[in-house]
C-alpha positions in Angstrom: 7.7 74.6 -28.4 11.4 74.4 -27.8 12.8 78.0 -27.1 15.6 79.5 -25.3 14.1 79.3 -22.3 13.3 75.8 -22.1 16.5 74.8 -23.4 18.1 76.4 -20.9 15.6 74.5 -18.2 16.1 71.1 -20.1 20.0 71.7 -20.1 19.7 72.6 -16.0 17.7 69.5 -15.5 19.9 67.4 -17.2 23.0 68.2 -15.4 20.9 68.7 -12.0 21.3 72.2 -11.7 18.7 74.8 -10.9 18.3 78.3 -12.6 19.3 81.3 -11.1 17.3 84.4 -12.4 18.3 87.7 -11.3 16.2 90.6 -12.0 17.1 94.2 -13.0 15.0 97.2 -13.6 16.4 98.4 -17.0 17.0 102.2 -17.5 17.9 101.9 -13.3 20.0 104.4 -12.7 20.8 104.4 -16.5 21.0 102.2 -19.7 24.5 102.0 -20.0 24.9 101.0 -16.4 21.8 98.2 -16.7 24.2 97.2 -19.7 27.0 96.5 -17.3 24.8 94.8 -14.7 23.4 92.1 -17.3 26.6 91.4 -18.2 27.7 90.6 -14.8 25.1 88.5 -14.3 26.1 86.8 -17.0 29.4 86.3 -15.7 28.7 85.4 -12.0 26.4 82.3 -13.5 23.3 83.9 -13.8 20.9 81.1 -16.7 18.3 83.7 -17.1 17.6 87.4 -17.0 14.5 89.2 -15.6 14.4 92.7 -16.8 11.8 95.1 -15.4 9.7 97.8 -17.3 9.3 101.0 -15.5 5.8 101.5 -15.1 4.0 104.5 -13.2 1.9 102.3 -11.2 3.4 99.1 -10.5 1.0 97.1 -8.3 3.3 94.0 -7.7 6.4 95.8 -7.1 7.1 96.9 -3.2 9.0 99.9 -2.8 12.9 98.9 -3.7 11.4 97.9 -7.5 9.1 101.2 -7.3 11.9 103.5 -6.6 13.7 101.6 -9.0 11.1 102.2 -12.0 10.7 106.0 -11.2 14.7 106.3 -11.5 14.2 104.5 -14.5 11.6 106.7 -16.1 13.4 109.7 -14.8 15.6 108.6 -17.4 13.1 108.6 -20.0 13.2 104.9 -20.1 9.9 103.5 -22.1 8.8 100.0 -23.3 10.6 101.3 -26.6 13.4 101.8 -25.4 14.2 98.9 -23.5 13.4 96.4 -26.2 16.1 98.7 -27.9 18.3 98.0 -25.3 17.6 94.4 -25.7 18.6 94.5 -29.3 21.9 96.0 -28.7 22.7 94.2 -25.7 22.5 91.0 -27.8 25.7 91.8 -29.8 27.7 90.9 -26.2 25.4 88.2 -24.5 22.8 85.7 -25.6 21.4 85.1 -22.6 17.6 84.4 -22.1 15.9 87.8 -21.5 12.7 87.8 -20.1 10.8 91.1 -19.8 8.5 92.3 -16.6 6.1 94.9 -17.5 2.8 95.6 -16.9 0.0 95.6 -19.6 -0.3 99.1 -19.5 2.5 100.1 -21.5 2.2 96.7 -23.9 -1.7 98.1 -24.6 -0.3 101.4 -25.3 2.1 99.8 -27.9 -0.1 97.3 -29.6 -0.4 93.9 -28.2 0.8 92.5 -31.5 3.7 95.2 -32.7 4.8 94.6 -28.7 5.5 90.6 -29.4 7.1 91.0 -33.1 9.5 94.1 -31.6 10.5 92.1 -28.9 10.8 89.2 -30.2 12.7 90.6 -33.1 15.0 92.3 -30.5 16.1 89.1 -29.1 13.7 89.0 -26.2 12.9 85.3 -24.7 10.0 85.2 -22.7 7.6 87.9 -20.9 5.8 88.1 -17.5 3.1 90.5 -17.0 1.3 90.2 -14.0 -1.9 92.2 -14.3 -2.6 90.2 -17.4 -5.0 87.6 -16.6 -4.6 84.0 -18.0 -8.3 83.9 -19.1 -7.9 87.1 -20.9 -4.5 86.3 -22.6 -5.9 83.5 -25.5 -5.2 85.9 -28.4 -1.8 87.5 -27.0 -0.5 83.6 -26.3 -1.5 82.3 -29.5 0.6 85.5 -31.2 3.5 85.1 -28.8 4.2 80.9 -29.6 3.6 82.0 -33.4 6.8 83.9 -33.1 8.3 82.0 -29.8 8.3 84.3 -27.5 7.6 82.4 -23.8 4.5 83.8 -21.5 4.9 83.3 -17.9 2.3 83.4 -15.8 2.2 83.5 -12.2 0.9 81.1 -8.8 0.8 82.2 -5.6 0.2 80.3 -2.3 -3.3 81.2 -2.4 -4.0 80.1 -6.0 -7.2 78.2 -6.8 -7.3 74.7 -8.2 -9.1 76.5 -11.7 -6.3 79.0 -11.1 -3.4 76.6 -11.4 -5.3 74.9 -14.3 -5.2 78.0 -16.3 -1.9 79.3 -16.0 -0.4 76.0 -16.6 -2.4 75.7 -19.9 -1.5 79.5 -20.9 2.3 79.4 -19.9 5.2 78.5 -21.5 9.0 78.1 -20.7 8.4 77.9 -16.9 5.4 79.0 -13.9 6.4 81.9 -12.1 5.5 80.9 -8.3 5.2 83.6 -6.1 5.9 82.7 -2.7 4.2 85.5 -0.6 1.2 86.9 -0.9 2.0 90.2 -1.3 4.2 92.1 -2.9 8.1 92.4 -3.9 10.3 92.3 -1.6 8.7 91.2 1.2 9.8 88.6 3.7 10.6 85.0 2.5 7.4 82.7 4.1 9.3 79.1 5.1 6.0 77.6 7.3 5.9 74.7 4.1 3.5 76.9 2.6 5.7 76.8 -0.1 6.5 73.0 -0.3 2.5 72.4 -0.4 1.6 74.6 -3.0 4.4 73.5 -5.3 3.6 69.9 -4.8 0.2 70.8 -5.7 1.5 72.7 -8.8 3.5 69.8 -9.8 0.9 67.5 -9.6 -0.6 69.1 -13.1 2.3 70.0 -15.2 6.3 69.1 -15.8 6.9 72.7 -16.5 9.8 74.1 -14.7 8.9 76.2 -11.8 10.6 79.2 -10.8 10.2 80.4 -7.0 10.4 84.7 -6.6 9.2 87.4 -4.3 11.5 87.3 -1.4 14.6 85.9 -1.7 17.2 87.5 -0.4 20.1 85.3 1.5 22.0 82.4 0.0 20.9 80.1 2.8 17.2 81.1 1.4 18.2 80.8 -2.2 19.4 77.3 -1.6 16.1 76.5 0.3 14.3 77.5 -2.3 16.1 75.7 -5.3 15.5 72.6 -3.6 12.3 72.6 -3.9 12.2 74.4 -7.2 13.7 74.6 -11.0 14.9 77.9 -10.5 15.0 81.1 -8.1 14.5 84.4 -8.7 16.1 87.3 -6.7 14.7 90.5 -7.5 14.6 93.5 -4.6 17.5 92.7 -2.5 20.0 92.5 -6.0 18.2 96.1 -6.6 18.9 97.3 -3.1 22.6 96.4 -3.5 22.9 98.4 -7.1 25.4 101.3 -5.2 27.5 98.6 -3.9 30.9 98.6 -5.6 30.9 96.4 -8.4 33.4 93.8 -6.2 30.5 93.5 -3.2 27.9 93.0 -5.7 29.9 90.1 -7.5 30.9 88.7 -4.2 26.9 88.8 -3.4 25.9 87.0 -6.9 28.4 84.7 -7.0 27.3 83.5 -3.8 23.5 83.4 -4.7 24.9 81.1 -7.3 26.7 79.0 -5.6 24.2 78.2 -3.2 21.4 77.8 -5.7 23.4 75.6 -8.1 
C-alpha cells in the first residue's frame, strides 16, 4: 500500500535522510495558533506531522502533553474538530498528518465514520495507543480500504509475539517507544535501544520511528542513527511560549542534526 507516508519514508531512504516528526497538540493554546505551528514545521524541514487529540485521560502522555490536551479542550477542541482543522489546513500544506488520539473519542465517533472523515480531511496515518493490535483486525482492514496508515507501537520491553503483531497490523512505519514509561520522560542511551531495534528489524523493512524522550539535538542525532525517523514530542510542547524566532532556532536545529 503506497501512501503518503511511505513515500515520504521511501523518498528519505533514498536520499539517506531520516524523518523528522514533530508533534503538536492541536487546539493547544488555540486552533489558529496550532495552524501557525504546522506550518512552521513545515518550513524548518519537518517530513511528517504528529498531531495530538485532547483526551480527558491520556494514559501515555506525561504531564507537558496532559496540560497541553486540557488547554486544548478548554478550547472546546474535539476529535471533530481537529479533523476539521485538518481539512482546512490542507489548502496551505500537504504534509503527511498523522493523528494521536486515544480510542475513546474514535469509539464515541464510530470506528468507521472516524477513518472515512479523516481520511476525507486529508489525514495520513493514525496512532492510537490503547488500541491493541489483536483487537484492531476490523479497524485496519477499513483504514488500508481507504489508505489511511495505522501505526502501532514497540517498546523496549515488547515480547517476541508482541513485535509479531504490530508489524503484521501496521502500516507506513513502527512507532518505537524508547522508554518505558510515559511522554516526556528521560531519553534511555544504556543500548537498550540499539538491541530492541535490531530485534525489530530482524522481522520487518518497515521504517521505524524512535519517540518518547527526545529532547536535544545531540539526542536527536543519536537517535536517527539508529532509526528511520525521530519523533520530538514534550520538549517542542514545552517551548510553545517561546517567541516564534527561539522556537525556529530550536527546530531547525533538531533538523539539522537528525538529517
Amino acid at each position: 500500500m503506497r501512501t503518503s507516508i511511505s513515500q515520504t519514508f521511501a523518498r528519505l531512504r533514498r536520499e539517506g535522510g531520516k524523518a523528522f516528526i514533530p508533534y503538536v497538540m492541536a487546539g493547544d493554546p488555540s486552533i489558529g495558533r496550532s495552524r501557525e505551528i504546522v506550518l512552521l514545521f513545515e518550513k524548518c524541514g519537518a517530513d511528517i506531522v504528529e498531531l495530538g487529540v485532547p483526551f480527558s485521560d491520556p494514559l501515555a502522555d506525561g504531564p507537558i502533553i496532559q496540560r497541553a490536551a486540557e488547554r486544548s479542550l478548554r478550547q472546546g477542541t474535539s476529535l471533530r474538530s481537529v479533523i476539521s482543522f485538518v481539512r482546512e489546513v490542507r489548502g496551505a500544506t500537504q504534509i503527511p498528518i498523522v493523528l494521536m488520539t486515544y480510542f475513546n473519542p474514535v469509539f464515541r465517533y464510530g470506528p468507521s465514520d472516524f477513518i472515512r472523515d479523516a481520511r476525507g480531511a486529508g489525514v495520513d496515518g493514525v496512532v492510537i495507543p490503547d488500541l491493541p493490535p489483536e483487537e484492531a483486525t476490523d479497524f485496519v482492514r477499513s483504514a488500508r480500504r481507504l489508505r489511511l496508515d495505522t501505526i502501532f507501537l514497540l517498546a523496549p520491553t515488547s515480547t517476541e509475539e508482541r513485535i509479531r503483531k504490530v508489524v503484521h497490523y501496521s502500516s507506513g512505519f513502527i512507532y518505537y517507544v524508547s522508554i518505558t514509561g510515559i511522554t516526556g520522560a528521560e531519553l534511555l542511551l544504556d543500548g537498550s535501544m540499539e538491541r530492541s531495534i535490531a530485534q525489530i528489524r530482524q522481522r520487518t523493512t518497515m521504517p521505524i520511528a524512535v519517540g518518547f524522550g527526545v529532547s536535544t539535538p545531540d539526542e536527536a542525532a543519536h537517535v536517527a542513527r539508529l532509526s528511520d525517523g525521530v519523533i520530538v514530542g514534550s520538549a517542542i510542547v514545552k517551548r510553545l511560549g517561546d517567541t516564534r524566532e527561539s522556537l525556529e532556532r530550536y527546530l531547525t536545529a533538531l533538523r539539522q542534526a537528525i538529517a
